[in-house]
N, C-alpha and C positions, 0 to 999 in steps of 0.2 A: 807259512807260505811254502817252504820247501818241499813237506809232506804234497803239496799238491803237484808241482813237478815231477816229484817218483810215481805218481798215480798216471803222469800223462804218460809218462815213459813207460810204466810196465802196461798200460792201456796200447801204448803202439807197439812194443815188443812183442804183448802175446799177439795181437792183431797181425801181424806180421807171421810171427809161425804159425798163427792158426792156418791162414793162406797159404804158404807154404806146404805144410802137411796134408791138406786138402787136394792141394795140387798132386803131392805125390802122389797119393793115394788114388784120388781116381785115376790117374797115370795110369799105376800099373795093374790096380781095377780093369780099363780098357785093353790093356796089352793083352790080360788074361784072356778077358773072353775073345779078342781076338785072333788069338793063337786057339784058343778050343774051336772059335770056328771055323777054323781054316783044319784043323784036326776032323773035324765031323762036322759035316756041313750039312747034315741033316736035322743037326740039333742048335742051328743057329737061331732059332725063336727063343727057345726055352732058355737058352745064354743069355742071350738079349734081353728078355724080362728079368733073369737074375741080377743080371749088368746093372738095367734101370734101377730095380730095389735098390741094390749095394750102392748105387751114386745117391741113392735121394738119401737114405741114411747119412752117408759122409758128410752129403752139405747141409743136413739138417743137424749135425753136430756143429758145423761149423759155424752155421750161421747163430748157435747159441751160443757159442766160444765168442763171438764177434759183439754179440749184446752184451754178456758180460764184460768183454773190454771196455762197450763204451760206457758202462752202467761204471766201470770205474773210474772211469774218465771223467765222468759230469759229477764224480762223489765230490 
């Protein structure tokens, strides 16, 4: 029975940095291209579709970090 207590724990742990990290990361994802656009503001589309790519990546990382949390959680 204890084995499954560490399972909830490190299930909430990584779920917790995954969020975290995620957060940063688009963070400063957004900070970027918003500092390039305000740099060349001519080239704020092509930022912008870069931007989107780089976020759906991130949270498509994240959201698998997140399965596997719970995927350990219901072990």
């Amino acid at each position: 029975m204890e084995h499954l207590g560490w399972a909830y724990l490190a299930a909430g742990f990584g779920g917790g940095l995954t969020i975290i990290g995620a957060g940063l990361g688009i963070g400063k994802l957004a900070a970027a291209a918003m500092d390039a656009s305000g740099r060349q503001p001519e080239a704020a589309g092509a930022v912008r579709t870069s931007m989107i790519i780089a976020a759906a990546l991130i949270e498509g990382a994240t959201f698998f970090s997140l399965v596997i949390c719970i995927l350990l959680a219901l072990k």
